[in-house]
C-alpha positions as CSV (number, residue, x, y, z in Angstrom):
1,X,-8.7,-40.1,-62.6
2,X,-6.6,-40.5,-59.2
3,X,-2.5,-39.7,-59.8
4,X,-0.8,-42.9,-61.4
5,X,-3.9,-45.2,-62.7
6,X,-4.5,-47.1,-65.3
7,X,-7.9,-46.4,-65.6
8,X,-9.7,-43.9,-68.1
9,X,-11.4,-41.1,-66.9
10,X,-15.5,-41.3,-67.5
11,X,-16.2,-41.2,-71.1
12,X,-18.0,-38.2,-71.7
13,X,-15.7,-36.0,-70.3
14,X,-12.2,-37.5,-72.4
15,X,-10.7,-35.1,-74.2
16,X,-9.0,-36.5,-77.0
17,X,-11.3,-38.4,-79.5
18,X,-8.6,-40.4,-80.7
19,X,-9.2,-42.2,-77.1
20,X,-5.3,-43.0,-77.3
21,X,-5.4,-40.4,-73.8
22,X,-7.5,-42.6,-71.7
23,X,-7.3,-46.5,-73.1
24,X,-6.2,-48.7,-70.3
25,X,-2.4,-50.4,-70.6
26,X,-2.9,-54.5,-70.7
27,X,0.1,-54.4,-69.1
28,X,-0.7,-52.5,-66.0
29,X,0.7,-54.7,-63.5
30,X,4.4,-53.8,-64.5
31,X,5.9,-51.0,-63.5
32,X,6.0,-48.2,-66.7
33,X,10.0,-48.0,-68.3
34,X,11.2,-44.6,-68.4
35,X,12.5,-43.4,-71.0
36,X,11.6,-42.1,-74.9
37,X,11.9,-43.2,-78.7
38,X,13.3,-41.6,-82.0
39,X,16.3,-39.5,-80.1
40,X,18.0,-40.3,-83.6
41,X,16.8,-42.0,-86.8
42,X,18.9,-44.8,-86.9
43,X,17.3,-46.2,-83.8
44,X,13.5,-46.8,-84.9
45,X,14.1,-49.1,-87.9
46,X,11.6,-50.7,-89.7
47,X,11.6,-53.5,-92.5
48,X,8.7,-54.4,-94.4
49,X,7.9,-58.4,-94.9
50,X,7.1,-59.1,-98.5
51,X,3.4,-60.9,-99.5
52,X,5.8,-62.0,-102.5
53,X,8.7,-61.1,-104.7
54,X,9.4,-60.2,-107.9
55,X,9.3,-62.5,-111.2
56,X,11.9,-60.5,-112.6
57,X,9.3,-59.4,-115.8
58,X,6.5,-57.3,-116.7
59,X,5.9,-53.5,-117.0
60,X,6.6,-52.2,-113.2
61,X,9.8,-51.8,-111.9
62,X,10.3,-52.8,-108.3
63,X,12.9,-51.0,-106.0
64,X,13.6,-52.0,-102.5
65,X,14.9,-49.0,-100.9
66,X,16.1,-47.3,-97.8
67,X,15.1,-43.6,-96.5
68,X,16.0,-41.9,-93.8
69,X,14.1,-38.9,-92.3
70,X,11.5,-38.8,-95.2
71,X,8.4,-39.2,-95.3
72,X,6.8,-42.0,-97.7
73,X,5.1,-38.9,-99.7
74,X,8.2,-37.8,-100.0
75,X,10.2,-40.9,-101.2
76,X,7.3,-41.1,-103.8
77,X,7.9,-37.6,-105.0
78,X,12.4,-38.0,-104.9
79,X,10.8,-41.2,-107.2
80,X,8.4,-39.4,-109.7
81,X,10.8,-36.8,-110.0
82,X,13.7,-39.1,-111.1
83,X,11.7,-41.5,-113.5
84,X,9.6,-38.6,-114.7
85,X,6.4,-40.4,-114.2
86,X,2.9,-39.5,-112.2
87,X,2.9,-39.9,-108.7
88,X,-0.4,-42.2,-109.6
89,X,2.1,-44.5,-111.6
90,X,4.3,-45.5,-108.2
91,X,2.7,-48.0,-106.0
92,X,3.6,-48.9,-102.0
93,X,2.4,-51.6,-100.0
94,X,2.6,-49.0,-96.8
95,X,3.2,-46.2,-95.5
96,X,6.8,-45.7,-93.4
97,X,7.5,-43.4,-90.2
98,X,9.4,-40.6,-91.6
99,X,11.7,-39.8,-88.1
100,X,13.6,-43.2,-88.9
101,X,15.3,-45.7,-90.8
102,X,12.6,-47.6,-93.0
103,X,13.3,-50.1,-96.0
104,X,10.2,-50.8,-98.1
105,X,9.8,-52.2,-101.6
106,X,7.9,-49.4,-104.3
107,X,7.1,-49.9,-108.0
108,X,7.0,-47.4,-110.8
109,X,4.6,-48.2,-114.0
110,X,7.4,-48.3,-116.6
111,X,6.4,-50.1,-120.0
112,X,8.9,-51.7,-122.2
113,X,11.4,-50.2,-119.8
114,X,14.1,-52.1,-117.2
115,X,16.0,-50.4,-114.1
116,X,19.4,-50.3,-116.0
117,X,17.9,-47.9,-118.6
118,X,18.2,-45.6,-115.6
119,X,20.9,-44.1,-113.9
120,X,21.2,-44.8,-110.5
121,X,18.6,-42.9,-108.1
122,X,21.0,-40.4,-106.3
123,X,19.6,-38.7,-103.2
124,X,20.9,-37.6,-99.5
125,X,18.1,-39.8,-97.6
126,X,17.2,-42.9,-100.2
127,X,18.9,-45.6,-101.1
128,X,18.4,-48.2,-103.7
129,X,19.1,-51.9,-102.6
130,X,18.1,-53.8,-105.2
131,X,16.0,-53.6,-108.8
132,X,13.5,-56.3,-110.2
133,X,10.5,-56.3,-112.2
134,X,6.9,-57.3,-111.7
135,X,3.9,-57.9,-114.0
136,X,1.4,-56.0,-111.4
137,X,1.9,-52.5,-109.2
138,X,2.2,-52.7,-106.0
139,X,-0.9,-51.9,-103.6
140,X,-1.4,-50.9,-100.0
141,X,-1.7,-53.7,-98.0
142,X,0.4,-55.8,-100.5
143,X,3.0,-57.2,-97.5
144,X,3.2,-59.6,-95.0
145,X,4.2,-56.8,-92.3
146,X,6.9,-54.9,-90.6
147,X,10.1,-56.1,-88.8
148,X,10.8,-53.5,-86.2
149,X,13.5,-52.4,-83.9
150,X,12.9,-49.4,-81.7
151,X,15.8,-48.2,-79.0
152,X,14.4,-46.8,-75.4
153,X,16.9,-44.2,-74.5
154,X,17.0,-41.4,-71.6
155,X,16.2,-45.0,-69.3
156,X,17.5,-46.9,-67.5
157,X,19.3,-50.7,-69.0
158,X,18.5,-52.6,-65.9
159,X,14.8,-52.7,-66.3
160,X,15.6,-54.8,-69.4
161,X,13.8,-57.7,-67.9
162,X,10.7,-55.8,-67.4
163,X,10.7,-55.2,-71.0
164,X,11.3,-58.4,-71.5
165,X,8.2,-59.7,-69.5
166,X,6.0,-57.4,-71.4
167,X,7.2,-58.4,-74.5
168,X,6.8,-61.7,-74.1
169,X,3.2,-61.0,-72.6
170,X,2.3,-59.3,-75.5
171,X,4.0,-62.0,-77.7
172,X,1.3,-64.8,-76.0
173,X,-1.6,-62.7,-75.7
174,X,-1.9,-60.2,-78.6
175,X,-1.5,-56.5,-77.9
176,X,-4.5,-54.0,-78.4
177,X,-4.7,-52.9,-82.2
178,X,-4.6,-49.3,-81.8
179,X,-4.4,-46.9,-84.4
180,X,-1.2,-44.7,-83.5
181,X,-1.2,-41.2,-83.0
182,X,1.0,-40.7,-86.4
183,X,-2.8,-41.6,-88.1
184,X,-3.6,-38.1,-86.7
185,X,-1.2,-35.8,-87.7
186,X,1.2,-33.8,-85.3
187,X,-1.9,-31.6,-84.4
188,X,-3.7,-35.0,-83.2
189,X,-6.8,-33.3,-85.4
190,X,-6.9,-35.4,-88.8
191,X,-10.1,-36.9,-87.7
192,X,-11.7,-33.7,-87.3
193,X,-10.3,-32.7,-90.4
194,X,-11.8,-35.5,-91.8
195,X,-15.4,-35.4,-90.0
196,X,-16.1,-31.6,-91.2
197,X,-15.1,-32.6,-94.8
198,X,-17.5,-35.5,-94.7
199,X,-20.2,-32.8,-92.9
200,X,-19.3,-30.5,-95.9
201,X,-18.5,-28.0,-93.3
202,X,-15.9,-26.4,-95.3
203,X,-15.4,-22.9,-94.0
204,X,-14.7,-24.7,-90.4
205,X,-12.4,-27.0,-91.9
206,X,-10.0,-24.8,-93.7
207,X,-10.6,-22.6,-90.2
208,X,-9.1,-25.6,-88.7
209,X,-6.6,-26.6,-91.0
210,X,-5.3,-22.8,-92.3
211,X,-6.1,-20.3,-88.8
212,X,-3.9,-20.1,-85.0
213,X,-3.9,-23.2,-83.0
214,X,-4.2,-22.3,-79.7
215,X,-2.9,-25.8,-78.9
216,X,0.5,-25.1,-81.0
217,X,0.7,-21.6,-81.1
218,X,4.1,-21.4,-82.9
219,X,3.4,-23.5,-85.2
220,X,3.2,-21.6,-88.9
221,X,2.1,-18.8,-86.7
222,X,2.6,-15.8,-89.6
223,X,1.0,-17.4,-92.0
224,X,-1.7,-18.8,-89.5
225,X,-2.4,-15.3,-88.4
226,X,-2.6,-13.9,-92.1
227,X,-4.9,-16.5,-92.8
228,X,-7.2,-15.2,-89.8
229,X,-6.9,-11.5,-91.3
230,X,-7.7,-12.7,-95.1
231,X,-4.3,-12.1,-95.7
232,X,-4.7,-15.4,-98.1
233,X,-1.6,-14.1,-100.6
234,X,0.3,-13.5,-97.2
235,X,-0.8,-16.7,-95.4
236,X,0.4,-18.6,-98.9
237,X,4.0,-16.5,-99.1
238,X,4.2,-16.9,-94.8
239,X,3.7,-20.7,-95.2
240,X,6.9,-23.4,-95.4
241,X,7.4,-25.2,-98.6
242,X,7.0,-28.1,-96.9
243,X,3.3,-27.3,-96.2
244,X,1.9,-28.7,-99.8
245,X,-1.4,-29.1,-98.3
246,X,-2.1,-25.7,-96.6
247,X,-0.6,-24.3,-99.6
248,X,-2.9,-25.7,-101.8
249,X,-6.0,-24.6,-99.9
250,X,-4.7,-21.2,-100.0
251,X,-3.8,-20.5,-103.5
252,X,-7.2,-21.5,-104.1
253,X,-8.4,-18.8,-101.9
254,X,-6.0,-16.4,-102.9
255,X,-7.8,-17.2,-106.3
256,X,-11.2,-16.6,-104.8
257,X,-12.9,-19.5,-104.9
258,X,-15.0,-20.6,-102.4
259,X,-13.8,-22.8,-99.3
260,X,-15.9,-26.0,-101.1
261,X,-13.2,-25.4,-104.3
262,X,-10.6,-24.4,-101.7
263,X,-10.9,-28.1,-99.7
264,X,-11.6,-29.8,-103.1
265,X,-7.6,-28.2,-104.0
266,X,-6.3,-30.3,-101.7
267,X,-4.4,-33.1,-103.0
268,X,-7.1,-36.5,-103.0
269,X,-4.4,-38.3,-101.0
270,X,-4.3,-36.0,-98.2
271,X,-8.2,-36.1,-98.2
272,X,-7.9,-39.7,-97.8
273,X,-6.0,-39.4,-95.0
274,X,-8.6,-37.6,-93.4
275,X,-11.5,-39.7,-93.6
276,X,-9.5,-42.9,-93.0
277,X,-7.9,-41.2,-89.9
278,X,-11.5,-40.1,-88.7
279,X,-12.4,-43.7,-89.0
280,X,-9.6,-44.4,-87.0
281,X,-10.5,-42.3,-84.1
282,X,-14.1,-43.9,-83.8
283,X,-12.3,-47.9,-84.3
284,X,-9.6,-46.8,-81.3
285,X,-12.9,-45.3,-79.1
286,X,-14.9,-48.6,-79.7
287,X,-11.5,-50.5,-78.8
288,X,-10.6,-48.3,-75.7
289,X,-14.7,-48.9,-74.7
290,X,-14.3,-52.7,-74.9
291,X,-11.0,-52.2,-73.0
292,X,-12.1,-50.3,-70.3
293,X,-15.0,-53.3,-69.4
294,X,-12.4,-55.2,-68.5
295,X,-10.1,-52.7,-66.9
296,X,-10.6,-54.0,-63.4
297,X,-10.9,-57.5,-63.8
298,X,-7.3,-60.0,-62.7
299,X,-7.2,-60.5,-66.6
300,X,-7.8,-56.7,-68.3
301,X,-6.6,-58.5,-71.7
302,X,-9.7,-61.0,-71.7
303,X,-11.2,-57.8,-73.8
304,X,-9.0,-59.1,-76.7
305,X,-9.3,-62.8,-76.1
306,X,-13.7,-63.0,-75.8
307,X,-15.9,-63.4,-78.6
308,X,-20.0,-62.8,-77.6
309,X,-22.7,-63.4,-79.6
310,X,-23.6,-60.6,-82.7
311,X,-19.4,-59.7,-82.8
312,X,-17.8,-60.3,-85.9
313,X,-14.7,-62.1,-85.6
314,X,-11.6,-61.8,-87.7
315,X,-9.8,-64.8,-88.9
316,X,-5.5,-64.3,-89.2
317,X,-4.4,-66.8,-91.2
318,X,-6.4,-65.1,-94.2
319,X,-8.4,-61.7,-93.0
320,X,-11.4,-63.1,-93.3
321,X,-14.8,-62.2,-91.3
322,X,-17.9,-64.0,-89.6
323,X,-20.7,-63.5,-87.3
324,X,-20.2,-65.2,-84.2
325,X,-23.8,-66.6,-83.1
326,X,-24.8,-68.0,-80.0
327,X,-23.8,-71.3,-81.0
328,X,-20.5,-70.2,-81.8
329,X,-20.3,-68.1,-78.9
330,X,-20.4,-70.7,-76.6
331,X,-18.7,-73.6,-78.8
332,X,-16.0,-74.4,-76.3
333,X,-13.3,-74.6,-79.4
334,X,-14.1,-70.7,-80.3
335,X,-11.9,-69.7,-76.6
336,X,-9.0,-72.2,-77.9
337,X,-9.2,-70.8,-81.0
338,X,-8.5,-67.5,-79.6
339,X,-5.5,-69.0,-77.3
340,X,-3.9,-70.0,-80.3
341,X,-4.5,-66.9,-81.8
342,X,-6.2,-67.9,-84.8
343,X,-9.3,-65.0,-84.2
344,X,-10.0,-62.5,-82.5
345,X,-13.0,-59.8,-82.3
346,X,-13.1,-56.8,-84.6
347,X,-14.2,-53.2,-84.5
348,X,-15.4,-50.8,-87.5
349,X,-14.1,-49.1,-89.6
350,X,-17.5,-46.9,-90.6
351,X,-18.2,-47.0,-94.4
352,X,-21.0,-47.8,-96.7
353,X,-19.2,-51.4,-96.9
354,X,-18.7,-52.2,-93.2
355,X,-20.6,-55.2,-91.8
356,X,-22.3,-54.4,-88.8
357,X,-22.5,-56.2,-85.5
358,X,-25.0,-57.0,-83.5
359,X,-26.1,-56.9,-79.6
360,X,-24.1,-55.4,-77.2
361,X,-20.9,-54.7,-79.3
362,X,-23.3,-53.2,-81.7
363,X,-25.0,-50.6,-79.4
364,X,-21.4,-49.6,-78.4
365,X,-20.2,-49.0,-82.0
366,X,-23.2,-47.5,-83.2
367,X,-22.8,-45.0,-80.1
368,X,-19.9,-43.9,-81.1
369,X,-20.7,-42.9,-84.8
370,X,-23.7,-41.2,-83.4
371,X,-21.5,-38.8,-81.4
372,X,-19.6,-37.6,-84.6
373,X,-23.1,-36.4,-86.5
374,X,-21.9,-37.8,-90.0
375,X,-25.1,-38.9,-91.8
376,X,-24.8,-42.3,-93.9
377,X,-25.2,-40.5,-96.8
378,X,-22.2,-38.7,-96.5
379,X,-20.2,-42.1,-96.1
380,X,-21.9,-42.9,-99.9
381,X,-21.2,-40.1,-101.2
382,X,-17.1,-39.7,-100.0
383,X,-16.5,-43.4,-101.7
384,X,-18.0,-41.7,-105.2
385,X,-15.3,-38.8,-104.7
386,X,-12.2,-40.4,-102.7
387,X,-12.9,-44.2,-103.9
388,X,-13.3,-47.5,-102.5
389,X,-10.2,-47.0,-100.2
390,X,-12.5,-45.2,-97.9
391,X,-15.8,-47.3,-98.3
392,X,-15.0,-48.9,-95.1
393,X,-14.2,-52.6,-93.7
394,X,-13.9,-54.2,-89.6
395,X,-10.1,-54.3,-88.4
396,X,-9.3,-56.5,-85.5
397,X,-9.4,-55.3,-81.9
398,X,-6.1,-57.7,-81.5
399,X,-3.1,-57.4,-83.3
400,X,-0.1,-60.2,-82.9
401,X,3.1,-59.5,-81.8
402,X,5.5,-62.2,-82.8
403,X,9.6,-63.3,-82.8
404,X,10.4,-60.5,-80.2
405,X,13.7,-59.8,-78.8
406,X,15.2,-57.4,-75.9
407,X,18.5,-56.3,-75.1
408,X,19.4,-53.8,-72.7
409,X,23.2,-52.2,-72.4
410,X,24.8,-48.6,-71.9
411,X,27.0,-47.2,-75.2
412,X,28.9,-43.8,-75.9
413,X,24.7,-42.2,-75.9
414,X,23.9,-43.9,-72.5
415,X,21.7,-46.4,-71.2
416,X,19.6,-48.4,-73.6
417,X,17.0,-51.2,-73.9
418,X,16.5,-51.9,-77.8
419,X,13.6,-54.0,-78.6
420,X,13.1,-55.6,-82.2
421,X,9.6,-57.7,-82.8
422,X,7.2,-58.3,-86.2
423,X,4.0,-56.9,-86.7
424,X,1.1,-57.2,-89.0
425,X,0.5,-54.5,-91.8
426,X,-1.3,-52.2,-90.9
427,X,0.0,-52.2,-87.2
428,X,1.8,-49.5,-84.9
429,X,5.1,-50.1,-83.4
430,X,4.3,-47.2,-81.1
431,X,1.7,-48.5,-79.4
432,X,3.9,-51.2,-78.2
433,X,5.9,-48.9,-76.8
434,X,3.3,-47.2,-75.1
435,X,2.8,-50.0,-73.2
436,X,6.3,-50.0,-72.5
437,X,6.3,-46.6,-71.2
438,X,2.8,-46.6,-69.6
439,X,2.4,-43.0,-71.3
440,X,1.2,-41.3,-74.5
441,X,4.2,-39.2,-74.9
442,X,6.9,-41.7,-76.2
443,X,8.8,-39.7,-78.6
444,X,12.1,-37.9,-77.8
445,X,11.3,-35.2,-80.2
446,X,7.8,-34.1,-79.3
447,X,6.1,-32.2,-82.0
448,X,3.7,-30.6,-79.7
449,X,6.8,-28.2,-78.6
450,X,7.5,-26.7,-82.4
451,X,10.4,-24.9,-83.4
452,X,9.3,-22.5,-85.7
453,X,12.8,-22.2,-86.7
454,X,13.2,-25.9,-87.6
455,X,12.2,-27.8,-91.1
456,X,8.1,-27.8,-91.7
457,X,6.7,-30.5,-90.6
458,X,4.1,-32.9,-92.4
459,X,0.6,-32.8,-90.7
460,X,-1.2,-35.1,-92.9
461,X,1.6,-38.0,-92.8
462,X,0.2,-41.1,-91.8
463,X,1.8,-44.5,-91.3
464,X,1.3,-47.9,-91.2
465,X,3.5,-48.9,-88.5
């Protein structure tokens, strides 16, 4: 790929199989904003959308509260801890970045119980805004969406009207529905994580998770190298707090039970994470593929905005799917439809419940699972263990970008260009900004340059946006 292109390198030689490294920008034709987000917390806000509030009885209490540098498996343990309750009894309707300021509504399963019965929730990064209760927990997906509004910094406040045209671009059009890189963990390896335990491979996979990274080698390097000796007592004593997961693993070893028992250790949420973030990968490969057919045409975004025969098409006013036919296909309404953003085409999410496509889409798709050597029979049996939530679905290859704003301005941090916007659950802000920036590196802190010195960080945290 020639210095400054837009276009991905061939696709058997990419090197990350998240794809996020060599999918085409929709927005090529503007020059890329420098700059980075996340310098501080308080500039990536996020607000989720409610589905629908709270009737104000029934045996879940309902808190709308405010973290700040936490991760949402961290608000839910500061929650458990003070209502004394399961993790299993606290429901969310999404996960939040941890590196900023996110407001999100959570319930806790407390029968016969309200939220004055409970003193107030007191805690250096969560806040309680309000208290209600609701006759049903809350479940993932349970929201409308997220209200977002990320500051640019280290820019430059003049190109604010660039922003501003690819906002508004965005806005009309749809942006590409990628999977951020969050979904893979700061190692960018959750997928393979995730593909070896659905292989049963799990000697490799603790290898992966628990040894050196040649990639980050500072990262947990003690206790990475005590791992590689056998040292598993010293790898476990070595490891930060922070690292539940690797923890887990290794007390198990430390135990002596085999890597199978080892893996099976690991908490069922982070195992989730895995699978659904190896799904990912292959969903943002099949989307970077259908991308990159249009890469060179005047109109690179008509990949988001064509429906052919044998795709399945996603509707947005209520998530439901069909097969476009030929009929459909060439129904002049189905293009209109797409222009008012009603559909748009859809990519897999490979499970034993995932409807499959057919012709050309469908040799593309079922390329891309081939590559990752996961029989179907491992997709059967991971929904007996991990449950439905990994069992598969189709997400759309367009996502909608909608009520965006931009400002631009210079204050006592320097130049800034803050952009607010809403986005469906289940959406990244960050790949917004990526096409923004033009670049995969967006963040101000990069994780990929560890301090060993600094607070652990969470591999397995994902995020919905």
């Amino acid at each position: 790929m020639t210095e400054g292109s837009s276009q991905p390198p061939p696709l058997s030689k990419h090197a990350d199989g998240t794809a996020l490294s060599w999918a085409p920008f929709l927005t090529a034709p503007v020059e890329p904003i420098p700059g980075c987000i996340k310098q501080r917390d308080e500039e990536f806000l996020v607000e989720e959308l409610p589905r629908y509030e709270p009737c104000g009885e029934g045996e879940h209490i309902y808190l709308f509260v405010e973290k700040r540098g936490l991760s949402t498996s961290g608000l839910i343990r500061v929650v458990s801890d003070h209502f004394k309750v399961n993790h299993r009894d606290i429901g969310y309707a999404g996960m939040k970045d941890k590196n900023a300021i996110t407001r999100q509504v959570i319930s806790v399963h407390m029968p016969g119980r309200r939220p004055e019965d409970f003193p107030m929730l007191q805690h250096d990064r969560v806040g309680v805004l309000w208290a209600d209760l609701h006759t049903n927990k809350l479940r993932r997906g349970h929201l409308l969406g997220n209200r977002f509004s990320v500051w640019i910094r280290e820019t430059d406040a003049r190109r604010v009207a660039d922003a501003h045209r690819i906002l508004q671009f965005l806005s009309a059009r749809g942006m590409p529905n990628f999977y951020g890189h969050q979904r893979f963990g700061t190692r960018r390896r959750n997928h393979e994580l995730g593909r070896l335990y659905l292989q049963r491979e799990f000697e490799a996979l603790l290898d992966l998770l628990l040894g050196p990274d040649p990639n980050m080698p500072n990262l947990n390097r003690v206790a990475r190298e005590a791992y590689a000796r056998g040292d598993y007592a010293g790898a476990r004593e070595a490891m930060p707090a922070a690292q539940r997961t690797e923890i887990a693993a290794l007390r198990a070893l430390e135990k002596g039970r085999n890597p199978a028992d080892a893996v099976q250790a690991v908490a069922q949420m982070q195992r989730v994470f895995w699978v659904t973030a190896w799904q990912s990968a292959i969903f943002n490969r099949v989307l970077a593929r259908r991308l990159s057919e249009h890469a060179e045409s005047e109109d690179p975004g008509s990949a988001l905005t064509m429906l052919r025969p044998g795709d399945i098409a996603f509707k947005h006013d209520n998530h439901a799917m069909f097969r476009v036919d030929d009929a459909t296909a060439a129904d002049p309404e189905t293009p209109e439809r797409i222009k008012r953003r009603e559909i748009s085409p859809t990519g897999p999410m490979f499970g034993i419940r995932t409807m499959l496509c057919d012709g050309k889409s469908a040799e593309v798709e079922r390329e891309e699972f081939e590559k990752e050597g996961v029989p179907m029979e491992a997709l059967e049996r991971v929904v007996k263990t991990l449950g439905e939530s990994v069992a598969g679905t189709r997400r759309p290859l367009r996502t909608l970008v909608t009520d965006p704003e931009v400002e631009g301005g210079v204050d006592e941090n320097g130049h800034f260009i803050r952009c607010a916007f809403d986005l469906p659950a289940g959406s990244f802000a960050t790949m917004l900004v990526r096409e923004l920036l033009k670049s995969d590196r967006i963040e101000c802190r990069q994780s990929l340059s560890f301090d060993p010195s600094a607070e652990a960080i969470d591999e397995t945290e994902d995020t919905d946006g």
